[in-house]
N, C-alpha and C positions, 0 to 999 in steps of 0.2 A: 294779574293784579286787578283788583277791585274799582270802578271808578271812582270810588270816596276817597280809595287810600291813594290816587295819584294825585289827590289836590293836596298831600301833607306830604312835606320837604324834611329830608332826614339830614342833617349836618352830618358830613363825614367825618369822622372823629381819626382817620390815618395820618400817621405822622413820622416819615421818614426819618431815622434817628441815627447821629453817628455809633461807632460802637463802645463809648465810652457811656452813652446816654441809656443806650439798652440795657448795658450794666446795672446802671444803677435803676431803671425801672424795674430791672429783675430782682435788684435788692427790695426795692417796694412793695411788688407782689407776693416773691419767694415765702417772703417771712409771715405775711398773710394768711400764705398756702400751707406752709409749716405750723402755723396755729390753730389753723379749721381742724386738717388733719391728727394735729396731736387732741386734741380736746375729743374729738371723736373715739382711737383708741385709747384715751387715757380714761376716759365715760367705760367704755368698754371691758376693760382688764379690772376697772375697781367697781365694777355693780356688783356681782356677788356679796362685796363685802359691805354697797351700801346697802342692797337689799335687806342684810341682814340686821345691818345698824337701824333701821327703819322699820321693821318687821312686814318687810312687801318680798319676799325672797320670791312667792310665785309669781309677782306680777312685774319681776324685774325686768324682762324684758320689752316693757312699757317705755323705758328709758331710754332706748333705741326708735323705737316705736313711734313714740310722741316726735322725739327730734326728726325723722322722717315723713312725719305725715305734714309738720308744719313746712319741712323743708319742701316737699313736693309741694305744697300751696301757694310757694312764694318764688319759685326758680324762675317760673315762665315770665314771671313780673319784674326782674333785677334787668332782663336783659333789654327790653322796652325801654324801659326807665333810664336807663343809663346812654339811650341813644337819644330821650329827651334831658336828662338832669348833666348827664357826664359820667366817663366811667371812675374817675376820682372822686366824686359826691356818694356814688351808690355804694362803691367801696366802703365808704368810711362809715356811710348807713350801715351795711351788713355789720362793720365790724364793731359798732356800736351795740346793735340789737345782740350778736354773741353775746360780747362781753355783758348786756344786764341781764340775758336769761342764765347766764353761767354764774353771775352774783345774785340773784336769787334764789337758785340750786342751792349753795350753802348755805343758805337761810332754811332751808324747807327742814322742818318737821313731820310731815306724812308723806306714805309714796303719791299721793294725788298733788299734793303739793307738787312735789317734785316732779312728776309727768308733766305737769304745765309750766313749770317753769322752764323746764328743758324744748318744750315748744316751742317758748320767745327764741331762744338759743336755736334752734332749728330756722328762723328768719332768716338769720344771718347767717346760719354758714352754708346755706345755697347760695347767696349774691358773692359770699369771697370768692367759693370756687369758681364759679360761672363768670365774673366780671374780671379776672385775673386772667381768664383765658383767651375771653374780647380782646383785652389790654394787647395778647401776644399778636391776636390776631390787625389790631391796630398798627403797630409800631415794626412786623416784620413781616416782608416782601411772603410772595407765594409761594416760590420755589425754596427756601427758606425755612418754612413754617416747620416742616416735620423734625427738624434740628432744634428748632424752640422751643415744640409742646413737648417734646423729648426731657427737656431739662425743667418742665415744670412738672414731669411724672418724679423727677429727682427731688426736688421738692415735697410731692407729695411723701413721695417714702419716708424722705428726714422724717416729716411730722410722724407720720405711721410709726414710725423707729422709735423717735421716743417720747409719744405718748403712754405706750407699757409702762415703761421705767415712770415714769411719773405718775400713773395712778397706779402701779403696782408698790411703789415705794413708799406713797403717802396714806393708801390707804394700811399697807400694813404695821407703819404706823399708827395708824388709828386715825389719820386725818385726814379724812374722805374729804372734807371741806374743802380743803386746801386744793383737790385737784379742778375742783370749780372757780374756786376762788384767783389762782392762777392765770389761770383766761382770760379771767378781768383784767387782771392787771396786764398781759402782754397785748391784751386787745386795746388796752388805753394808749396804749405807747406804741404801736402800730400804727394807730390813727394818729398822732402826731408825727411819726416819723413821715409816713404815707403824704402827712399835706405838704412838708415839706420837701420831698423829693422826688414825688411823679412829676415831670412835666409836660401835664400831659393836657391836649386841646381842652380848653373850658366851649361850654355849648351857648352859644349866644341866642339870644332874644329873652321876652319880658317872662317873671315867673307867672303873670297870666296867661301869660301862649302856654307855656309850656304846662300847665295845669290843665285846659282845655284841651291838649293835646293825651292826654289819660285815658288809657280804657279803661274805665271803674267798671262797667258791667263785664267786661272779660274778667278782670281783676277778682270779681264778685262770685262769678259762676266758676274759674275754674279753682276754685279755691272752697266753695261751698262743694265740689264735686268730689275736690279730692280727700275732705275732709270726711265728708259722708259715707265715701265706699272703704276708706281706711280702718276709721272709725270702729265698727260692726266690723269688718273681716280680724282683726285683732281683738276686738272684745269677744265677739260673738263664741260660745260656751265658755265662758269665764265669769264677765263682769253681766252680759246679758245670754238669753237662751238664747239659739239659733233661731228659733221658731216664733221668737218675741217678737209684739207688734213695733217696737224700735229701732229690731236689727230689720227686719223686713221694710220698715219703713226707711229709713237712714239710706239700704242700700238702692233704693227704688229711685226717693229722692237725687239722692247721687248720680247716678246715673242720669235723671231724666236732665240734672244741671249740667255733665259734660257735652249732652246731645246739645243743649238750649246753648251755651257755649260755644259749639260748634257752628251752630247758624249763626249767633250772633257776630262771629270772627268772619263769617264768609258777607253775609250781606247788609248788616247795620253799623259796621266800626271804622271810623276812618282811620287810625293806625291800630292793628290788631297785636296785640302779644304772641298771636300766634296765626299769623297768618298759612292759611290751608294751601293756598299754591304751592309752597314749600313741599308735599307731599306730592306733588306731580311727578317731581326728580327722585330716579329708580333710587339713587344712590342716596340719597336722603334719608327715605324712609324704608332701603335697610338698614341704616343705622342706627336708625329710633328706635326698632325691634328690638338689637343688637345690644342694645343701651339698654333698653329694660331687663334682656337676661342677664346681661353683665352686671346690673345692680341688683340681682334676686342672690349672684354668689358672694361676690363683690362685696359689699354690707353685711351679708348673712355671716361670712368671713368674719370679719370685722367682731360682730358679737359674739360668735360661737367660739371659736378658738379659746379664746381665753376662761369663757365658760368651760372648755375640753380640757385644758389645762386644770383647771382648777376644780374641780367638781369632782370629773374622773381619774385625773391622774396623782389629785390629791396633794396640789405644788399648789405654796403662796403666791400671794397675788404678785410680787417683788418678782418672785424665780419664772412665773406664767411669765411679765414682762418683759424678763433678759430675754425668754425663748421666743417672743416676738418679735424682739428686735434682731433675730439669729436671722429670720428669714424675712423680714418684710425691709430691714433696711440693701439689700444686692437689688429691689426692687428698683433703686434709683441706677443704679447702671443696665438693668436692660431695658428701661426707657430709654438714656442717653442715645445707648447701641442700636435703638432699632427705630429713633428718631434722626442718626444719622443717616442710617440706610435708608431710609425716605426721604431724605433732602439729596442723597445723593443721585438714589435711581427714579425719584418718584413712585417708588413700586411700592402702595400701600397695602394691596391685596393680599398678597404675599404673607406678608408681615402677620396681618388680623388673621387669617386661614391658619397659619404656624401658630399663631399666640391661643386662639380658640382650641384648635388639637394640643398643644400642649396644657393646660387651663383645663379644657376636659379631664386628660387623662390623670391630673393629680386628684379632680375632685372624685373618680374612679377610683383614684387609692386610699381618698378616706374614708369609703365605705368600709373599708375591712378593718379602721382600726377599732381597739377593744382597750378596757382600760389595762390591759395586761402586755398592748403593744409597746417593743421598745422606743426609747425616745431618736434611735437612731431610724427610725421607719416614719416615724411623726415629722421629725425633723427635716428629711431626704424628701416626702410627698410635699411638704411648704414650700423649701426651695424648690420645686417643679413648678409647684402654684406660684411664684414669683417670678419665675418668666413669664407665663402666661401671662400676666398680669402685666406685666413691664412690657411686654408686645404689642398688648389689645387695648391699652385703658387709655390712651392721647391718639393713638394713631388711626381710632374710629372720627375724633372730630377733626383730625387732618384731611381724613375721608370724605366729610360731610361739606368741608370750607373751602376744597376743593373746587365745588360742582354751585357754590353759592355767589351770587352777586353781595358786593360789597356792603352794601346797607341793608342785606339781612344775614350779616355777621352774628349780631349779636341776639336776632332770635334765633338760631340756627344753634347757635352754643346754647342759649338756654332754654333750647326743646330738648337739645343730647341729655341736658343734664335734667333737664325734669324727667326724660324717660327713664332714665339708669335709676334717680333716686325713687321714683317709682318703685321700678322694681326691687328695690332696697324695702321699701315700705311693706311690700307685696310679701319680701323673703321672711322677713322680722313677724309681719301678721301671721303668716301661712304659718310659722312652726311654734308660732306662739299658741295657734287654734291648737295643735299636733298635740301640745304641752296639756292642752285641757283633755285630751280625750285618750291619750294611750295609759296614764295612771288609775285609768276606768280598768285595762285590761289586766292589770298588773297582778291578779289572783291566779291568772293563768299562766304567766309567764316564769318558769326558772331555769332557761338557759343566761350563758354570759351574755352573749350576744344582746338578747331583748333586754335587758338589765343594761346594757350600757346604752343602746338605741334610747330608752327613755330618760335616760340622764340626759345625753346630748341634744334630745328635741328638747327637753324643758326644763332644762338647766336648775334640776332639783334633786337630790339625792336620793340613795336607793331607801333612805326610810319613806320616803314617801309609800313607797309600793306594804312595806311592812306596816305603815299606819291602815292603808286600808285593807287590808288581809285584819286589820284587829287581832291583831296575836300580842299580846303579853313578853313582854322585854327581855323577861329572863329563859321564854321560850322561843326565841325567833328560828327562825327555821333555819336547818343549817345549809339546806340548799343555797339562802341566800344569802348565807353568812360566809358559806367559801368564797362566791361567787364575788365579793367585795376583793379590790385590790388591800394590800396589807397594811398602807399607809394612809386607806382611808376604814378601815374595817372599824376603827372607832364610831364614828357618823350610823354605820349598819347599827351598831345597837342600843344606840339613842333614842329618846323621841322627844324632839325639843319642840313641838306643836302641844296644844292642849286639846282634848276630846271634842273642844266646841270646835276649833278651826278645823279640826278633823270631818268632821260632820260636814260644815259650810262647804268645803270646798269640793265636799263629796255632791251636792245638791246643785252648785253652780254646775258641774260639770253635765 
């Protein structure tokens, strides 16, 4: 610890609670957790169809993209905050900012519109996850904890569960709005429910101390840093060249802001967002690693799938939804199960090792699907991917809070989670870049295989490939014409682009 940072006193925000009390904090948070979640997969399962309502279909996964870059810029900051504001104030903040970047999403008229406005929405749904998780860690004992974060992996799933159904169901109605709009409103009534039933320690002293007590230059750089290298690794050959003085510059800048960041937390900040001794502890910062892989599949999850459903396998947005909620809702019982096993044996290790090998070997099985696989092989790899997931996604920051001193709880939880959504940010960029540069290839390719690979990296149809080949509609080639599953083989011999976007996106690339 820093000499500056032992002159600033952190009020312990722990608070022993019967188990009537925990209840109902868990009703507090739960429903919190279950709206972050669902708004994420219900964004998710209906972009396709808003892309198209909007005519940004290539650059839909912007939509994911934007709410990750914001959310990484603002995670490492909820958790500070909330050890000067309270963790019921920041709460209500996060759930605020959702709910009006989620009410301006239905407002939006162009996909830039909407990229930005889904970035205020990204604000806040880094502080719900992240401050709900302090909360567990506040109010239940050590030995304890892994039976807790257990039941807010249950949580997560509900929302998981049924966001599908609800941006699968309104968009194919036609009211993609509605799944925006939605948010709003449960986020309004959250924060009222929330003030009225946490009761949980308010942070005493004046809102001048606690103003002064701000890292705004932390605040500043890791936010300009993370903004900048996101930025350009997701535009970069799409919106800008590679080789552009922008993207070169952007990621230079960035960079050079998480170094200056990094000194600045070590030797000029009296309470740091992210104070560096924390990385001392072996076990710490394997999980920060850990974190960041797990949100490169984790997220990527999150947008692809329903993309996979719906692109390749040629299922409404409605039918995509039910079959997310087939495997992502059992998610919540092997958190329960393998957050009692932790409370019972304390044997975390175990658990993450299992959950990782297991978690691996489904993502091993999606290599091999094709849009020609049955839905019972699709189906059977999920649920694999859903232990994994129920094993490793709580029981890494049971790991972490473990090994941690009490008053740096809640930057501890929101390093975890800035790493993970990192790499969320990272997964979402990285196959979005894939998206600009394998439709380059597309004249050479007419196996199924490569024909389904570029669907899935860039969540665009296989006319794409037929637009730039320039072949004439009534002559499409029948290679690629078999090659189309049967219930999407209409899509093959369309071309709902015009000759200029055709051109454009050939030149961005």
């Amino acid at each position: 610890m820093s000499k500056l940072e032992k002159h600033v006193s952190i009020q312990d925000q722990s608070s022993r609670m019967p188990m009537r009390k925990i209840l109902v904090v868990y009703i507090g948070i739960g429903i919190a957790l279950v709206l972050s979640f669902m708004d994420q997969t219900s964004v998710s399962t209906a972009a396709p169809v808003i892309g198209t309502a909007l005519n940004g279909s290539d650059t839909i996964s912007w939509v994911g993209t934007s709410f990750f870059v914001s959310n990484c810029a603002f995670h490492l900051v909820y958790g500070r905050l909330s050890d000067i504001f309270g963790r019921k104030t920041m709460l209500q903040v996060a759930l605020f900012f959702l709910g009006l970047g989620n009410l301006l999403c239905g407002f939006a008229k162009t996909p830039v519109q909407l990229y930005i406005f889904r970035a205020i929405s990204g604000m806040g749904g880094g502080g719900v996850n992240g401050i709900a998780m302090v909360i567990v860690s506040d109010i239940v004992p050590l030995k304890d904890r892994g039976k807790y974060q257990g039941l807010i992996s249950a949580f997560c799933s509900i929302g998981s569960a049924i966001g599908p159904f609800l941006g699968g169901g309104l968009s194919s109605a036609g009211q993609w709005r509605w799944v925006f709009w939605t948010t709003t409103i449960c986020a309004a009534i959250i924060i009222v429910i929330d003030h009225l039933v946490l009761p949980l320690k308010p942070v005493t002293g004046s809102m001048s101390r606690k103003l002064r007590q701000i890292d705004y230059l932390g605040i500043f750089l890791s936010a300009a840093g993370a903004v900048l290298l996101l930025v350009p690794i997701s535009g970069g050959g799409s919106i800008f060249a590679w080789d552009s003085a922008a993207v070169i510059g952007m990621l230079i800048v960035g960079a050079l802001s998480f170094v200056a960041f990094g000194v600045a937390e070590w030797k000029f900040t009296k309470l740091p967002i992210l104070p560096l001794r924390l990385f001392k502890d072996r076990t710490t910062s394997a999980v920060m690693i850990q974190s960041f892989l797990i949100g490169m599949i984790y997220y990527g999850n999150i947008f692809y799938i329903p993309t996979y459903f719906q692109y390749v396998k040629g299922y409404s947005s409605l039918l995509s939804g039910a079959y997310v909620l087939v495997y992502s809702l059992p998610g919540a019982l092997w958190g329960i199960s393998s957050g009692w096993y932790v409370s019972k044996t304390n044997r975390y290790k175990i658990v993450i090792l299992l959950g990782g090998a297991i978690w691996a070997t489904s993502q091993g099985l999606q290599i091999i699907w094709t849009a020609h696989s049955s839905l019972a092989l699709v189906l059977c790899t999920l649920e694999i991917n859903t232990v994994g997931v129920g094993f490793i996604l709580q029981t890494t920051l049971v790991a972490a809070l473990n090994t941690t001193p009490a008053p740096d709880r809640a930057v501890v939880t929101s390093a975890r989670n800035f790493f993970r959504t990192m790499g969320g940010a990272f997964g979402l960029a990285s196959k979005f870049c894939h998206s600009t540069r394998l439709p380059m290839q597309a004249p050479s390719l007419t196996s199924n295989f490569d024909l389904i690979l570029i669907v899935w990296l860039s969540g665009k149809c296989y006319i794409q490939q037929y637009s730039l080949r320039q072949t004439p509609s009534d002559n499409f080639p029948d290679t690629l014409q078999s090659s189309c599953p049967p219930n999407i083989s209409h899509r093959c011999t369309q071309d709902p682009f015009s000759r200029t976007q055709i051109s454009s996106r050939r030149r961005l690339c």
